[in-house]
N, C-alpha and C positions, 0 to 999 in steps of 0.2 A: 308248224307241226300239226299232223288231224290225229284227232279221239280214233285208236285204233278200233276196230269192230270188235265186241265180246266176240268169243269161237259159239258154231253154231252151224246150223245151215242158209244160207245164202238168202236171202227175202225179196221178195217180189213189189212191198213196200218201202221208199227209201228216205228218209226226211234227213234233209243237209241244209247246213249253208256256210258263208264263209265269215266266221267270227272275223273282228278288229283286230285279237291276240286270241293265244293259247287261252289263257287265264278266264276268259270272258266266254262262261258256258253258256248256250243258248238255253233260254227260256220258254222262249216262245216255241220250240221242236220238242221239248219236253212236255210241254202241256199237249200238244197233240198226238204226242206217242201216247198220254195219258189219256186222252179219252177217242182210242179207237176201238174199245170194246173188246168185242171177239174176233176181229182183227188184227190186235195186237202182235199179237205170237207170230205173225205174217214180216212185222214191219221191224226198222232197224235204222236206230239213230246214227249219222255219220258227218263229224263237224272238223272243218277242216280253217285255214285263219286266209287273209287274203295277200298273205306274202307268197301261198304256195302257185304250182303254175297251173292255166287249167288244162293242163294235158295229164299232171299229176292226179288232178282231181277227178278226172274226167275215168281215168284211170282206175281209180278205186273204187268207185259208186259202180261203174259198168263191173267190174269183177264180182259184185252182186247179184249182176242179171235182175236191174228190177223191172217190174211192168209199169209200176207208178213213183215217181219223183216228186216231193214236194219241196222248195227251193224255197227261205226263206232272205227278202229282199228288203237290204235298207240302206238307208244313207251311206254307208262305211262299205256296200260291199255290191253295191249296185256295178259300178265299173269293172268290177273282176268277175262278178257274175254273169255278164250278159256275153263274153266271147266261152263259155264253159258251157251257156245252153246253146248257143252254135254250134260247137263243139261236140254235144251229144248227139244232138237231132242231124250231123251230117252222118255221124259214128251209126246211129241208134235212131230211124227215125219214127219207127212204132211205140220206142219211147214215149209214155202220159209224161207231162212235166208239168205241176201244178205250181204259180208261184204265190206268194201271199206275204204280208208283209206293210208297213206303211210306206214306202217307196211306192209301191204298183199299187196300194190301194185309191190312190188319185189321179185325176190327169192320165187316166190308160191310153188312151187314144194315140197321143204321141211318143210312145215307149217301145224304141227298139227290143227288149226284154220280152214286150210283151208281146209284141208282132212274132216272135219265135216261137213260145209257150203257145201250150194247149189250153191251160184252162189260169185264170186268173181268179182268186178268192179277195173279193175286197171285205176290210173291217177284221174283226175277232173271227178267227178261224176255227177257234178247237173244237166244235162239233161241227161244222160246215165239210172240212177235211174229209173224216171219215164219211159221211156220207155220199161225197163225189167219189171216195172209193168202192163205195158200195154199188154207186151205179153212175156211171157219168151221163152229167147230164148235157142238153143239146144247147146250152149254149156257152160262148168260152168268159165272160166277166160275171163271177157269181156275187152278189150282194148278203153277207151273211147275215142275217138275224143277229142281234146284241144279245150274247147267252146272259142266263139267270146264273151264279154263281152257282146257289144251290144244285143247279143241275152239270157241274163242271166236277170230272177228278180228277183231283190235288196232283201236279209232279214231283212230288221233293221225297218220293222213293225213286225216284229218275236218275237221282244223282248217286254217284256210284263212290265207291272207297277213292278213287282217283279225284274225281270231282273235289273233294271232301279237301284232302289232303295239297291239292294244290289250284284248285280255280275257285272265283267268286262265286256266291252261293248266291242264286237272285231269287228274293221272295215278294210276294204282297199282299196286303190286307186287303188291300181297294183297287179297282178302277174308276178313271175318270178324274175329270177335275169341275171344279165348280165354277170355275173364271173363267173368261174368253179372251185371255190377251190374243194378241191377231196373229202372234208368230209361233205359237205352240201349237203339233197336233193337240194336245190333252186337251185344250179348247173345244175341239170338236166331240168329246168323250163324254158325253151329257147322258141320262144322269152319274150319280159316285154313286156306285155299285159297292159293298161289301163281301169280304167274305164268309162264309159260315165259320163266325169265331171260334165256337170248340175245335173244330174238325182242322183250321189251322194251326191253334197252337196243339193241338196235340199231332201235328206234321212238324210242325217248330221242337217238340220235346223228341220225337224220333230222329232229328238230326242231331240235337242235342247228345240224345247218347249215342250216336255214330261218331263224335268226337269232331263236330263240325264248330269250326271258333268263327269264321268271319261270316256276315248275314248283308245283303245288299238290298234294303228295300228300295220297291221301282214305286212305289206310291207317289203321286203326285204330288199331295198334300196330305203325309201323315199325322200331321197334329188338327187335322178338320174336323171330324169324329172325336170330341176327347175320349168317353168311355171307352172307345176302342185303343186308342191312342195309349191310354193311361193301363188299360188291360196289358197288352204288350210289351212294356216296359215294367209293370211289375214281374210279367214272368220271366223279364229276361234278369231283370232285378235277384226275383228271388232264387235266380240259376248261378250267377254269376260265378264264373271264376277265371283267373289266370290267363288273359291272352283273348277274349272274346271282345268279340270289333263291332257295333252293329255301326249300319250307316241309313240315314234317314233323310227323306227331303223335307223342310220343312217350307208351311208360309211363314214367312218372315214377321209380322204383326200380328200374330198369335200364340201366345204363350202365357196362358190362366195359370194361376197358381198352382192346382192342382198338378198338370205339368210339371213346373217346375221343382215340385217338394218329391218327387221323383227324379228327374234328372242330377238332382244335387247329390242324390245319394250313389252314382256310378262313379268310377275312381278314375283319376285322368287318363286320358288316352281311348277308353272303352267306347265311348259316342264318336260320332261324327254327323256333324248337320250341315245341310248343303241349304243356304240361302237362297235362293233366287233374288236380289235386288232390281238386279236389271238395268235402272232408273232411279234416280233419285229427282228428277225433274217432271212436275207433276202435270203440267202439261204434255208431255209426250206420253207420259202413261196414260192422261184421258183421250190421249189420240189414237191408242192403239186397242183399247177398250179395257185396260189393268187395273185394277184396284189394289192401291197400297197406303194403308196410312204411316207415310214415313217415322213420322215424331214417334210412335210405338216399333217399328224396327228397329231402327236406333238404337229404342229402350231395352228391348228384348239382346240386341247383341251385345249390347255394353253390358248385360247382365248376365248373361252367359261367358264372359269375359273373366267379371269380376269373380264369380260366384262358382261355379262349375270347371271340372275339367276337360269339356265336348271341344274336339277341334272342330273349327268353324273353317267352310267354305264356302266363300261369298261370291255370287257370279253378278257381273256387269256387262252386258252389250253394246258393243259398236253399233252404227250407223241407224239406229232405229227412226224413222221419219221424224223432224222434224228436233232431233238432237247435233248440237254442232258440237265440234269439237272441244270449246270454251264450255259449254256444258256439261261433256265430259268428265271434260276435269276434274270440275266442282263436285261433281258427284263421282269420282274417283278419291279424291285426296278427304271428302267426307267417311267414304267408308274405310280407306285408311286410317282415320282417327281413332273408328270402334276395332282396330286389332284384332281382325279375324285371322285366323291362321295362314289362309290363302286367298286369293283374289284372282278368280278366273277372267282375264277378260277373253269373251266368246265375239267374234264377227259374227252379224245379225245374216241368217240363211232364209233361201224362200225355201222352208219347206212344202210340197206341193201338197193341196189340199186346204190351206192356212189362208185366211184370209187378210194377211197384211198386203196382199198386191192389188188393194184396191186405193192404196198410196202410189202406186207405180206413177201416175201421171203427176199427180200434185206436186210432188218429191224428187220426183226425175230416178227413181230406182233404177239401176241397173243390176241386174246380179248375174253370175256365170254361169253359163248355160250348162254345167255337168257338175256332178253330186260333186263337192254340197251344197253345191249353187249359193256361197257366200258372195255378198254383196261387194261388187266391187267401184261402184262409187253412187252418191246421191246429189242432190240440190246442196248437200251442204259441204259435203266433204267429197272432193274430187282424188281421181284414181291414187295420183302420188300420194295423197295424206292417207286412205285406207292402207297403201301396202308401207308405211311410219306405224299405223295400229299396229299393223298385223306381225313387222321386226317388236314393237314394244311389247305386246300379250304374246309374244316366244323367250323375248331376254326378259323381261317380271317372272314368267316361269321359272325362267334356271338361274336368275338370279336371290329374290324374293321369295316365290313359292314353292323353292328344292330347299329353303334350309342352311345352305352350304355357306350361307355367305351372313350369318346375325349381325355382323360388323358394319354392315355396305348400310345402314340406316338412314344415310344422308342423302339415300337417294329413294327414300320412299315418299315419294311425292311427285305426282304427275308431271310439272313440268322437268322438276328434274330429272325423274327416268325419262322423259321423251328429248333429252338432252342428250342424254348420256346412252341412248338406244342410237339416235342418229352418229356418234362418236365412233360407240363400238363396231356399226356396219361398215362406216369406211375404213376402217383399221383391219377387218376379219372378211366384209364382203360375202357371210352366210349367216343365215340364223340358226343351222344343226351341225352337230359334228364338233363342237367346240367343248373340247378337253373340261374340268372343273381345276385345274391347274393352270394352263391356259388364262380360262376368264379371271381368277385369281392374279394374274399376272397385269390385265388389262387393267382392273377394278383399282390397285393399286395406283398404279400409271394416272388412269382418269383422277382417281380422288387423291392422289398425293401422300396419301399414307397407306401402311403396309393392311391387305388384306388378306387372309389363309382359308382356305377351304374349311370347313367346319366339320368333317366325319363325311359322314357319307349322304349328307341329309334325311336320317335315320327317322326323325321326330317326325318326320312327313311319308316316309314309306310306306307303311300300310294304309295310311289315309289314301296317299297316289293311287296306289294298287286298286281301288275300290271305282275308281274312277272312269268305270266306260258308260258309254252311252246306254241308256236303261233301253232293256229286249223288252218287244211288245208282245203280244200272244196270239200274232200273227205267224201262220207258216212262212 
């Protein structure tokens, strides 16, 4: 379903792209509707998800008649995007189509996408944009300048009573991260940038009174900055009420006290912290360049455990160089011992740009030549045991991290779910589409005693819900 257009007249400026879901309001289109100036009034946001077709799409943006398109391009929407700018440019070929985005900001060269497009914006776009609207310039890959926050306005008047009432509110304090692990753009996001603290939380207290309850930080690392860190959460502290969700990424080995004599004081359910783990094998984090002092993650998650009501989401990677499967493990059935709420495990992707493919040779990487170019096998773990991962972090999903199932506990343990994931494929033959009545039926069967679906996996809903890939501030 696309963000209908407010009524109005027709705009000659168009900024689109195609969310994951509904729910998942772009970010990065908002920040550049926000700083086109005196421009503005020209332009017109138009967001559409990538189930739609692009004939549909193709459809509604032209019914605007614009002169300039800017197409925001990533991981999740690159594939549906690039037959929609064919599509225009056969329709519309004096059509400007500007794309920008972390997809196209690397590796241009070889990008069907790009080979179509007129003008490419590599990096942070939101004042690069308006000015290629101002005058375009002569040539088509623009390298943007890393703007001053100071010199950037805020979009979270962007977001509209719809926005409010039923999609993810995405904010942040910061750009950038401070680490270089090899497989994350935010590696390359050097330095952490702040925002102008007043001028955000008092953007934070206007949503506030718009009645806005759930808050998505895209921070890399918001507990880096404490003062900032510890600012933020007193004001959401001393707001609090009834139904307010925030979600925050956290480093995992960082949590000073100050921190926590704050967090204690939010009531369960109201946090959620997204770990990054990744690795619990410390060799392979020195091999990809990560710094993690385990024994203090640990500490911090078993205290957030014991101590708080923050749901925890812990993420773990497949296939990273020079982790085997036996390694895995260990460091799977470790962080199921600290009892995080959920346990994503993600297949390790080349994002382009990233400098983990200078393992390719050493390691024998292979990964899949189309978004999201997840790895399909290495020197350690060959094709058939990746796509055993990749049925196991689908059935830990719907079994484990929906909820439905607090009974099935005997199978939280690596080898045992990679037991009992190999069982349930020959029995079902897919990893989607499978009823929660259903897998209740199988769960039973496998484990020998009666298991029942548990509600609807309720205690995990809103946390799920929060769960897309963070929009960068790129068009």
């Amino acid at each position: 379903m696309a963000r209908e257009p407010e009524d109005g007249p027709m705009s000659d400026i168009i900024l689109a792209t195609l969310n994951a879901k509904y729910a998942h309001a772009s970010f990065g289109l908002r920040y550049l509707l926000a700083n086109l100036g005196e421009l503005q009034p020209r332009a017109r946001l138009l967001e559409f998800d990538i189930n739609q077709r692009p004939f549909e799409i193709a459809e509604a943006i032209l019914a605007q008649n614009p002169r300039i398109l800017g197409l925001g391009i990533y991981i999740w929407n690159v594939a549906q995007t690039t037959p929609l700018v064919a599509t225009l440019k056969r329709l519309r070929p004096e059509l400007i189509i500007v794309l920008g985005g972390p997809e196209v900001s690397y590796e241009t060269e070889d990008q069907e996408i790009v080979r179509l497009a007129d003008y490419v914006i590599t990096g942070e776009g939101d004042l690069a944009f308006a000015e290629l609207c101002r005058q375009l310039p002569a040539q088509k890959i623009i390298p943007a300048p890393l703007p001053a926050f100071d010199r950037l306005a805020l979009p979270y008047d962007l977001y509209n009573a719809e926005d409010l009432a039923h999609r993810v509110l995405y904010v942040e304090a910061s750009r950038g991260c401070p680490f270089a692990c090899e497989f994350c753009l935010s590696s390359l996001d050097i330095p952490v940038r702040q925002a102008p603290l007043d001028a955000f939380l008092a953007a934070l207290q206007s949503l506030l009174d718009r009645g806005a309850q759930q808050f998505k930080f895209v921070d890399r690392t918001f507990n880096l900055n404490l003062p900032v860190s510890r600012a933020i959460l007193q004001f959401f502290r001393d707001r609090y009420r009834p139904g307010l969700f925030l979600h925050f990424e956290m480093i995992p080995d960082r949590l000073p006290e100050p921190l926590r004599e704050l967090i204690v004081q939010f009531p369960p359910g109201a946090l959620q912290f997204e770990v990054g783990i990744q690795s619990f094998n410390e060799e392979v984090a020195t091999l990809i360049s990560r710094r993690q002092d385990n024994a203090k993650a640990e500490a911090n998650l078993r205290w957030l455990r014991e101590h708080t009501g923050v749901h925890i989401h812990a993420d773990l990677i497949v296939g990273l160089p020079g982790e085997s499967r036996e390694s895995f493990a260990a460091g799977f059935d470790r962080l199921v011992a600290l009892k995080p709420h959920e346990i994503q495990v993600g297949i390790l992707k080349r994002l382009r740009g990233t400098p983990i493919t200078r393992h390719d040779a050493a390691w024998q990487m292979v990964y899949a030549p189309h978004a999201p170019y997840e790895l399909l096998q290495n020197k350690l773990l060959d094709f058939a045991t990746m796509q055993q991962f990749r049925r196991f972090a689908r059935y830990w999903d719907l079994v484990a991290n929906s909820g439905r199932f607090p009974t099935a506990t005997a199978l939280h343990s690596f080898h045992a779910f990679w037991d009992f994931s190999d069982w349930l494929y020959r029995q079902v033959g897919r990893t989607h589409g499978i009823a929660p009545a259903r897998l209740a039926e199988l769960l039973t069967e496998y484990l020998g005693a009666p298991v029942t679906p548990h509600g609807t996996g309720e205690r995990n809903r809103q946390a799920r819900h929060l769960e897309a890939a963070p929009p960068t501030t790129s068009p």
